[in-house]
C-alpha positions as CSV (number, residue, x, y, z in Angstrom):
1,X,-5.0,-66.3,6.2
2,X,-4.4,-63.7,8.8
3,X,-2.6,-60.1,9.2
4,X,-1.4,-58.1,11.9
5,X,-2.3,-54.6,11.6
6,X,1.1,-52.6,12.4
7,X,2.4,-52.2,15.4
8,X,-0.5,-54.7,16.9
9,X,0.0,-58.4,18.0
10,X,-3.6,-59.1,17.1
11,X,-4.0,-60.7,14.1
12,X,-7.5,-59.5,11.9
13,X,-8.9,-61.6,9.0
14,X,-7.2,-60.7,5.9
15,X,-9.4,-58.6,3.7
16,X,-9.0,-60.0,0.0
17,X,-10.5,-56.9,-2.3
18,X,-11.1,-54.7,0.7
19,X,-8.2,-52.1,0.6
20,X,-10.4,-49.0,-0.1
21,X,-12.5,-49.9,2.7
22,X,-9.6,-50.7,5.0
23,X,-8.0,-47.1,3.9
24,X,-11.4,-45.5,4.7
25,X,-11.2,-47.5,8.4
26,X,-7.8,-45.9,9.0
27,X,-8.6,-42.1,7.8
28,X,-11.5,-42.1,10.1
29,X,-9.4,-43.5,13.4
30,X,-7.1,-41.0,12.2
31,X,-9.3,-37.8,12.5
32,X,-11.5,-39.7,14.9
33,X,-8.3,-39.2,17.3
34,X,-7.9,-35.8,17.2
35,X,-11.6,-34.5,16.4
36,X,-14.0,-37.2,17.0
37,X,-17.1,-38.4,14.5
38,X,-18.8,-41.1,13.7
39,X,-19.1,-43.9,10.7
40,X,-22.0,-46.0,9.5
41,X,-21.2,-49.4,7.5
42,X,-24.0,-50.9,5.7
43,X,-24.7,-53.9,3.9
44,X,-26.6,-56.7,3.6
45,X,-26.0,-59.4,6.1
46,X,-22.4,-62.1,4.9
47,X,-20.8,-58.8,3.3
48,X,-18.5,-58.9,6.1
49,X,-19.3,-55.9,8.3
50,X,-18.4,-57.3,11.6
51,X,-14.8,-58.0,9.7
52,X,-14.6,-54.3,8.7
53,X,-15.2,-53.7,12.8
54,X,-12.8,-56.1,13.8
55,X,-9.9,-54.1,11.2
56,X,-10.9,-50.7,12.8
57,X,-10.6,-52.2,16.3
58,X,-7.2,-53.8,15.7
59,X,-6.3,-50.3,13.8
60,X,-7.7,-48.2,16.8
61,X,-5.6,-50.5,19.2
62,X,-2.4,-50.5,17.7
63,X,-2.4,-46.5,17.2
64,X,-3.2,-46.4,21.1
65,X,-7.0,-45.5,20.5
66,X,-9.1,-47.4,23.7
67,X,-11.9,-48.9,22.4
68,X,-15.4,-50.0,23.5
69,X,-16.9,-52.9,21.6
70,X,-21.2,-53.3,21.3
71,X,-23.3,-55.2,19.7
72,X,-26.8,-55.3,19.1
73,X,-28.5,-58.8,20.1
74,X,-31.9,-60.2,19.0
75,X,-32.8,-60.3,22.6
76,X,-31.5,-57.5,23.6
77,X,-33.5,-55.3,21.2
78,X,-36.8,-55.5,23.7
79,X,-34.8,-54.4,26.9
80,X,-34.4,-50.6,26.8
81,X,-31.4,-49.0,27.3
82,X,-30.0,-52.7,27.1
83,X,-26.8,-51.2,25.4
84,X,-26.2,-48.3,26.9
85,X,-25.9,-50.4,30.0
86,X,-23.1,-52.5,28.3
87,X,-21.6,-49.5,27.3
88,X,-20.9,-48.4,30.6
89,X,-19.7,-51.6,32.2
90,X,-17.4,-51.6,29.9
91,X,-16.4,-47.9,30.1
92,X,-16.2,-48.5,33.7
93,X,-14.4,-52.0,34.1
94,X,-11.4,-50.8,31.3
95,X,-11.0,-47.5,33.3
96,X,-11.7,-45.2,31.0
97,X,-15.0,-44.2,32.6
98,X,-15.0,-42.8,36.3
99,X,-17.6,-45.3,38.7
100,X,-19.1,-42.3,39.5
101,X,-19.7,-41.3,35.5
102,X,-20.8,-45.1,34.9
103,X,-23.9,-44.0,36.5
104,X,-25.1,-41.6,33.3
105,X,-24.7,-44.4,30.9
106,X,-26.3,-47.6,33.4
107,X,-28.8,-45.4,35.4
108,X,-31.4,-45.3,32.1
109,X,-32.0,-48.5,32.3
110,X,-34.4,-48.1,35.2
111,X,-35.4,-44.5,34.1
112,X,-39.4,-44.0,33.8
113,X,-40.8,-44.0,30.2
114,X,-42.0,-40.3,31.1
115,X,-38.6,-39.0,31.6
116,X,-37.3,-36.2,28.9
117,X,-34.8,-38.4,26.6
118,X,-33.2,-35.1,26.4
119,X,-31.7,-35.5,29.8
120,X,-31.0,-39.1,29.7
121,X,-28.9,-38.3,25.6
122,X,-27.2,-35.8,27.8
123,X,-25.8,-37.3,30.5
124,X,-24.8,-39.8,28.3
125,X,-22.9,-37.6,26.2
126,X,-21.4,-35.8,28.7
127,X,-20.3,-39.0,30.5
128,X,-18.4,-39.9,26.8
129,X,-16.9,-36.5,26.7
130,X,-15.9,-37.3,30.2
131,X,-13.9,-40.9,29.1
132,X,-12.8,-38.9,26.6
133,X,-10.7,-36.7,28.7
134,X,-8.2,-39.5,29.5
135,X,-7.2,-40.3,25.5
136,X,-8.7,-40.7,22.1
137,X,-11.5,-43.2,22.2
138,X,-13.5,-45.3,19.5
139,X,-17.0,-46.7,20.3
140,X,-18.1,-49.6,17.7
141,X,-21.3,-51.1,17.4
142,X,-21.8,-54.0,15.5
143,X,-25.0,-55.5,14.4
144,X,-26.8,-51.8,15.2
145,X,-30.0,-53.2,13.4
146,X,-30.4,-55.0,17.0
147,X,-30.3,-52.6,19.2
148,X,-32.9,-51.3,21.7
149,X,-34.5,-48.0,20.3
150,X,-33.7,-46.1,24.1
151,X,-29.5,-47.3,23.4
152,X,-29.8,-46.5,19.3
153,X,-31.9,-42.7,19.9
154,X,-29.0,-42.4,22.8
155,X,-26.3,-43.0,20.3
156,X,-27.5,-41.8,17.6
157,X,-27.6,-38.4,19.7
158,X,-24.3,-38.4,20.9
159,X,-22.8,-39.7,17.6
160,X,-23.8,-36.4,16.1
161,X,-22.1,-34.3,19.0
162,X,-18.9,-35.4,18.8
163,X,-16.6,-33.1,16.6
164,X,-13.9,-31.8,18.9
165,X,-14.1,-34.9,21.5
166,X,-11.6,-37.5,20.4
167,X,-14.3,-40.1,20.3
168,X,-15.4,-41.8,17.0
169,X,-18.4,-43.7,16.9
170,X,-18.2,-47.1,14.4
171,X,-21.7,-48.4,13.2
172,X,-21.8,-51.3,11.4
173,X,-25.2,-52.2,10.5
174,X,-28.3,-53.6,7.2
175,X,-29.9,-51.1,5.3
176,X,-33.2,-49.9,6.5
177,X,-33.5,-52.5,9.9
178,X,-34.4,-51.5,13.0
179,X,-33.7,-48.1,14.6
């Protein structure tokens, strides 16, 4: 069985016993568009998190949010800034992200281990804010557990400075793995 969220052709799994969840999905896109934030799903692994992120991405769609789909990857996890990297090229190929701004988020990936993280959370934040500037924009994550520690500390950094930019974060993720 399949719905269509409204005002979206793309059908999401029907979510049997879910409705309080699905509510919770649409409040935060609905604040997330006008004053950012961020949202952590946990559970342990078959509960259906990666469902609940597919919902929030049809939701964020069909209310004209742009959205950047992640995911964490077993192999992935040794590569720093592995993420951050996907983030960008997607940023950058959808057009929400300046070429020229694509550069904060892919540029880590070859940045010393001595470098001040500071500077490298930074640029990445401001390069969100920047993508920002063009509409309303949700970031999801699935399968954060598998994330490179560089990508999650980056994330986690600019997650917690969004109020006022019109970009929600979506984590999905188990309790107590990885970063």
């Amino acid at each position: 069985m399949r719905l269509t969220v409204a005002g979206s052709q793309a059908p999401v799994p029907a979510l049997v016993g879910r409705e309080a969840d699905v509510s919770a999905l649409r409040a935060f896109i609905a604040a997330a568009r006008r004053v950012g934030g961020a949202l952590v799903v946990t559970g342990d692994p078959g509960l259906g998190k990666s469902t609940l992120v597919d919902v929030a991405t049809a939701q964020a769609r069909a209310s004209g949010v742009r959205v950047a789909a992640i995911a964490g990857s077993d192999g992935g996890a040794n590569q720093p800034f592995a993420a951050l990297g996907r983030l960008g090229a997607l940023l950058s190929e959808s057009g929400v992200l300046p070429a020229d701004q694509e550069k904060s988020l892919v540029t880590p990936i070859g940045t010393p281990a001595g470098s001040p993280p500071l500077a490298v959370f930074t640029a990445v934040l401001c390069a969100i804010r920047q993508a920002s500037l063009a509409g309303p924009l949700l970031i999801t994550v699935d399968d954060a557990q598998w994330l490179d520690g560089p990508s999650a500390e980056a994330l986690t950094f600019v997650a917690r400075r969004l109020r006022g930019s019109r970009v929600g974060v979506l984590v999905a993720s188990r309790p107590g793995d990885g970063p």
